[in-house]
C-alpha positions as CSV (number, residue, x, y, z in Angstrom):
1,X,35.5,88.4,-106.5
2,X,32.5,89.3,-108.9
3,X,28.9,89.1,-106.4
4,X,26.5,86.9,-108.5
5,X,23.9,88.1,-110.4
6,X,21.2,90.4,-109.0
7,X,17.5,89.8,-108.8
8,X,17.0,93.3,-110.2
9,X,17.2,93.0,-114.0
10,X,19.8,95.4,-114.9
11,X,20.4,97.3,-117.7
12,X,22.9,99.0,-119.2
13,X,23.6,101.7,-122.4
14,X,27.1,102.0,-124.1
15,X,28.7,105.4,-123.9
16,X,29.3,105.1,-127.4
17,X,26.4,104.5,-129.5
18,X,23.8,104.4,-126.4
19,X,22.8,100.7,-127.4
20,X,21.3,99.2,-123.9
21,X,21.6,95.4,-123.2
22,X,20.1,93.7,-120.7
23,X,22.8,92.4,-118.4
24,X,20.6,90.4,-115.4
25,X,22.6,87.7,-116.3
26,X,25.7,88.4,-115.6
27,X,27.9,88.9,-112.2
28,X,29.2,92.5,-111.4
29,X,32.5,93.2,-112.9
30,X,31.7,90.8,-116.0
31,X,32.8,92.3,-119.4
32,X,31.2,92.4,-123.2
33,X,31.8,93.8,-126.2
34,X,29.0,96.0,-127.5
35,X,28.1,95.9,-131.1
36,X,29.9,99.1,-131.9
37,X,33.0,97.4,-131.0
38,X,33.0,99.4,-127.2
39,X,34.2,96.9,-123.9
40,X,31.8,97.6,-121.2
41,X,32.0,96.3,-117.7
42,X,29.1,95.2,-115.5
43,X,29.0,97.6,-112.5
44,X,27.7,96.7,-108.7
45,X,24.8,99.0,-108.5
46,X,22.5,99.4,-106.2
47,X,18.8,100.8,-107.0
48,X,17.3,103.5,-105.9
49,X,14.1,105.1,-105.8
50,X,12.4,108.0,-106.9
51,X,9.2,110.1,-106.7
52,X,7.2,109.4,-110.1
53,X,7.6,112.6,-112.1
54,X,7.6,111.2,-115.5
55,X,5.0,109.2,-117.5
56,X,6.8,105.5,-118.1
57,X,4.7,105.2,-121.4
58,X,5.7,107.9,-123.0
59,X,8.1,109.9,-121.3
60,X,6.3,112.9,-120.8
61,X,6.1,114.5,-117.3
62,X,3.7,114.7,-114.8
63,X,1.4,117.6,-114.2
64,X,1.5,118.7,-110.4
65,X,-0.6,115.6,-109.0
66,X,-2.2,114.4,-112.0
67,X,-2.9,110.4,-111.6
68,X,-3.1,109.7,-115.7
69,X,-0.4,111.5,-118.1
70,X,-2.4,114.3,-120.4
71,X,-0.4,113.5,-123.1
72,X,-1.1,109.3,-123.2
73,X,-3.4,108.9,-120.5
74,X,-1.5,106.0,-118.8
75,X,-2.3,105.7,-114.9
76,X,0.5,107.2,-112.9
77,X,-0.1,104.4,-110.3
78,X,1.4,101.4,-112.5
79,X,5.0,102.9,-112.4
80,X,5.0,102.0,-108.4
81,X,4.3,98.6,-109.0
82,X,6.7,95.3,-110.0
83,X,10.1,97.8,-110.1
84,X,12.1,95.1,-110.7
85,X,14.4,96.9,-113.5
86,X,16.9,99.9,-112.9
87,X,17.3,102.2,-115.5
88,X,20.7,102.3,-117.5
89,X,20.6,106.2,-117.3
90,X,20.2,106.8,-113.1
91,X,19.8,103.6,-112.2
92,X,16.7,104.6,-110.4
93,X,13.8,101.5,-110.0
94,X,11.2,100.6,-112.5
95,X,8.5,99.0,-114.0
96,X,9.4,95.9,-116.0
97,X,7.2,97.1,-118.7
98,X,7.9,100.9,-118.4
99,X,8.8,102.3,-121.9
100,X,10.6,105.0,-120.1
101,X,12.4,105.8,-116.6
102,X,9.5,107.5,-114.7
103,X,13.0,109.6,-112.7
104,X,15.0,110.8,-115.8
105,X,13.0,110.3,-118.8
106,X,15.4,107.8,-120.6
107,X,13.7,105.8,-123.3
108,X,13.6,101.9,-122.2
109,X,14.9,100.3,-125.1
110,X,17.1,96.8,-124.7
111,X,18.2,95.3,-127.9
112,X,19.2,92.3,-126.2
113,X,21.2,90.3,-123.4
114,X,24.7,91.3,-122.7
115,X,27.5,88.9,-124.0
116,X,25.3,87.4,-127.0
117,X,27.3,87.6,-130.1
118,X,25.8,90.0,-132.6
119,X,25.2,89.4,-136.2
120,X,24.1,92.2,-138.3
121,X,24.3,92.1,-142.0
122,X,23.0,94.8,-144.1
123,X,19.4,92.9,-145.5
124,X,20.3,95.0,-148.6
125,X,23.8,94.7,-149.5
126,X,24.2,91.1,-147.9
127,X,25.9,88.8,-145.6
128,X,29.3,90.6,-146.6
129,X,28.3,94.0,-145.2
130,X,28.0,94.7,-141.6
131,X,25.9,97.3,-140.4
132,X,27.7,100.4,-138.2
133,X,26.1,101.9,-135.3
134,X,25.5,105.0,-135.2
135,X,22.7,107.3,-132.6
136,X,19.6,109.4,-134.1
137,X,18.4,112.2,-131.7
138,X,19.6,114.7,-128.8
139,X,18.8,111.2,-126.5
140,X,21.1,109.2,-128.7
141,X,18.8,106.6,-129.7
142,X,20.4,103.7,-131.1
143,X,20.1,102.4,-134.6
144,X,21.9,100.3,-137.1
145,X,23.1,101.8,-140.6
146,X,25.0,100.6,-143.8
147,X,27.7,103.0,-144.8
148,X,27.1,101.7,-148.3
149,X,23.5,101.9,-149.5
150,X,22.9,104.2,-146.6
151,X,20.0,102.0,-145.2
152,X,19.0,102.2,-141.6
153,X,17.9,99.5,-139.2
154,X,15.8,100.4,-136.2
155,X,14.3,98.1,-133.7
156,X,10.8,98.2,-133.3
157,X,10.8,100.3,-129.4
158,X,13.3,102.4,-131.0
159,X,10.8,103.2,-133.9
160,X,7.8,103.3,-132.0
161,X,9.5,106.5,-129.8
162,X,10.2,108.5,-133.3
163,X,6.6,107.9,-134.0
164,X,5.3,109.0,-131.0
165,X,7.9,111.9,-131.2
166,X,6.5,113.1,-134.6
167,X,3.1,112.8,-133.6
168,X,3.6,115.1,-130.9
169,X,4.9,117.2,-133.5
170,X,1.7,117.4,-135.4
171,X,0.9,120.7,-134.2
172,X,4.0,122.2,-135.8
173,X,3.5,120.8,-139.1
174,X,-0.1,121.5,-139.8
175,X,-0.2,122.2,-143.3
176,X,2.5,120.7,-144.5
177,X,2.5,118.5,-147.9
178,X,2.9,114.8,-146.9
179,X,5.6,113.1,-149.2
180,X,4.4,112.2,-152.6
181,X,3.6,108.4,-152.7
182,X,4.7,108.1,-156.1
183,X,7.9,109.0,-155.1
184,X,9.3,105.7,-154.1
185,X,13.0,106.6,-154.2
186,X,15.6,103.8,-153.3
187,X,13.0,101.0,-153.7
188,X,14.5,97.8,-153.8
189,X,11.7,95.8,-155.7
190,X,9.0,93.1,-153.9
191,X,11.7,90.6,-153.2
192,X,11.9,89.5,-149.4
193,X,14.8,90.6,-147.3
194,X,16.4,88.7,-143.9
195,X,16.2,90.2,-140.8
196,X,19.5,91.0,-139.8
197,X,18.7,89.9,-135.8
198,X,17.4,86.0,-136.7
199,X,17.7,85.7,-140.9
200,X,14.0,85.8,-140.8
201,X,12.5,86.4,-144.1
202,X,11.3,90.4,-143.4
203,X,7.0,91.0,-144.6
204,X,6.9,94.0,-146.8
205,X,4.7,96.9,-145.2
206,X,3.1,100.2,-146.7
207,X,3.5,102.0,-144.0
208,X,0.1,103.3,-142.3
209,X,-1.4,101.8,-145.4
210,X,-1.6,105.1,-147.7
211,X,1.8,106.6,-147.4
212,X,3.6,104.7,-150.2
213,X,7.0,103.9,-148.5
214,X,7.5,100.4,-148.5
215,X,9.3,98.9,-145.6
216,X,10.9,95.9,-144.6
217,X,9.5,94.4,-141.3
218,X,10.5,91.5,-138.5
219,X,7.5,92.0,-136.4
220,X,9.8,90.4,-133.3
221,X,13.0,92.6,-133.9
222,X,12.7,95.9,-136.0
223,X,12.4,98.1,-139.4
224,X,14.9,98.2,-142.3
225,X,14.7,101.9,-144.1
226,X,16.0,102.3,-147.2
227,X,17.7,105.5,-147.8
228,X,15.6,108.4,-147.1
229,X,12.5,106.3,-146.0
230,X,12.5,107.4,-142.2
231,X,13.0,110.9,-143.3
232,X,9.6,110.5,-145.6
233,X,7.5,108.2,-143.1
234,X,8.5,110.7,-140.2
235,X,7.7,113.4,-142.6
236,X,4.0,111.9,-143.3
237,X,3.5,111.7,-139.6
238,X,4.2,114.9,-138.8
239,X,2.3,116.4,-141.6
240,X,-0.8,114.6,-139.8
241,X,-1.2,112.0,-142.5
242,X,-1.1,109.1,-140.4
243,X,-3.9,110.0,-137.5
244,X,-5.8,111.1,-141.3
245,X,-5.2,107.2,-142.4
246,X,-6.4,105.8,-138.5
247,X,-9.7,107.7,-139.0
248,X,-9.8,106.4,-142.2
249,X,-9.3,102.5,-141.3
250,X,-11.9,103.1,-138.5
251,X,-14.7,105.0,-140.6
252,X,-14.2,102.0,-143.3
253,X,-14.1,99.3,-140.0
254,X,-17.5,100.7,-139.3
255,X,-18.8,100.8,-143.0
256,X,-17.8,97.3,-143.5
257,X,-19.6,96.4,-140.4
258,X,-22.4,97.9,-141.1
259,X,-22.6,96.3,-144.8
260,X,-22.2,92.7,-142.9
261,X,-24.7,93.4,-140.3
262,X,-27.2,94.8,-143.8
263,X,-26.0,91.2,-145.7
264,X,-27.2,88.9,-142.5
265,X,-30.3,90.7,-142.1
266,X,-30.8,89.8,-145.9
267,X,-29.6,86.6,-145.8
268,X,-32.4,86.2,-142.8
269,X,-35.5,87.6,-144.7
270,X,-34.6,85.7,-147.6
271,X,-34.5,82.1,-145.3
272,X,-38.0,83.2,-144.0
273,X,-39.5,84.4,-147.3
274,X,-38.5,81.2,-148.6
275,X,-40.4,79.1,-145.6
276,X,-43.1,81.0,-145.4
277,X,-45.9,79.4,-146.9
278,X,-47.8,81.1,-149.8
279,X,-51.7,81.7,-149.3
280,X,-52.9,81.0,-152.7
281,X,-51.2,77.6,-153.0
282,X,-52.3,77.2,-149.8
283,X,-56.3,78.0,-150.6
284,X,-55.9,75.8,-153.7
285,X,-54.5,72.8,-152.1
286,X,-57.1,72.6,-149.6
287,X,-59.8,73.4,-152.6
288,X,-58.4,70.3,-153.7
289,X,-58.5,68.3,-150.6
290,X,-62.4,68.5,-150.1
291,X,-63.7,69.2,-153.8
């Protein structure tokens, strides 16, 4: 007989397209179909722990005894407390919050609970067309693509690890030409797309503001990519266009601070010019008073 549920939220990645589901819900030996179409079986694990050698915010690994990662600067120390999750790649104990398993270096990146049905039309080419899954990456990270329009949809952990992946790969690119933002390639026009997790009408994004590719955005579930959009924002990241554009957006945060701090200081000399009282209407009034 199946033993209930655990306390431990587990989690656990398909073999095939590496999507990971949270599966605290369910009893050992409990099946599901993943989204790719793969059975998978809930397995009696038991957790196990490990000495801290990898950074749970980003993955990177830990420098002899360093207590803060160089690379992100998160404190070492927070991946010992609340391990309440085990890792679908070693099943070792971690943080709830941990982005990545601080024993193997997985990425954390649940889609969503085990046995919910999954619905994923293509936002471009409509209800009719299902998206595929497919993996990006030696780690097999799991995205969503259309086989016809060749558009991609990637969940919003899933993109944040590219992102931080091509930063780190700033160094190598230095120098090279950030994609032309006039180049808009497969754009779709302004019209508002559904998000293929809740139907959502998606916002439209510039991404990092100056880089000229449009995207699609459910701020609770993930990115659609036309085709050949992650290509060019990955591109601009790498080329060091995007830490260019953050400067940028904090040199004008402090211009447009300073100008409203200059305006209220204006505003006040103005309000006391106006009150104060003038001296020769003042000498003529009192002229007045006793003459």
């Amino acid at each position: 007989m199946p033993s209930p549920p655990s306390t431990l939220r587990l989690l656990l990645a398909c073999p095939e397209c590496r999507r990971q589901y949270d599966a605290s819900g369910l009893a050992s030996g409990s099946r599901f179909h993943c989204d790719c179409g793969e059975l998978l079986e809930v397995p009696a694990v038991r957790g196990r722990t490990a000495a801290v050698v990898r950074c749970s915010s980003c993955g990177a690994p830990r420098r002899g005894a360093a207590l803060a990662c160089v690379h992100c600067g998160a404190d070492f120390t927070l991946a010992d407390r609340d391990l309440d999750t085990l890792c679908p790649g070693c099943a070792t104990r971690i943080g709830r919050r941990a982005r990545f398993c601080h024993a193997c270096g997985l990425a954390i990146l649940p889609l969503a609970a085990a046995g919910e049905e999954t619905a994923t039309p293509c936002p471009a080419c409509g209800s009719p067309r299902r998206l595929a899954s497919r993996t990006l990456g030696e780690e097999g990270l799991a995205l969503s693509e259309c086989r016809r329009c060749g558009g991609l949809w990637i969940g919003g952990e899933v993109f944040r690890v590219l992102e931080e992946r091509a930063r780190r790969d700033e160094t190598f690119w230095q120098g090279a030409d950030p994609p032309d933002p006039g180049d808009r390639g497969q754009d779709a026009g302004a019209f508002y797309r559904p998000c293929p997790s809740c139907a959502t009408r998606m916002h439209r994004r510039n991404y990092g503001r100056r880089s000229g590719v449009i995207l699609d955005v459910c701020p609770r579930h993930g990115l659609w990519f036309d085709h050949g959009e992650l290509a060019r924002v990955l591109a601009w990241i790498r080329s060091g266009s995007l830490s260019r554009s953050e400067q940028l957006d904090r040199e004008e945060s402090v211009q447009t601070a300073r100008l409203e701090r200059f305006r209220e200081a204006m505003a006040e000399d103005f309000t006391e010019r106006r009150h104060r009282p003038n001296l020769a209407d003042l000498a003529r009034g009192i002229l007045e008073l006793f003459f």
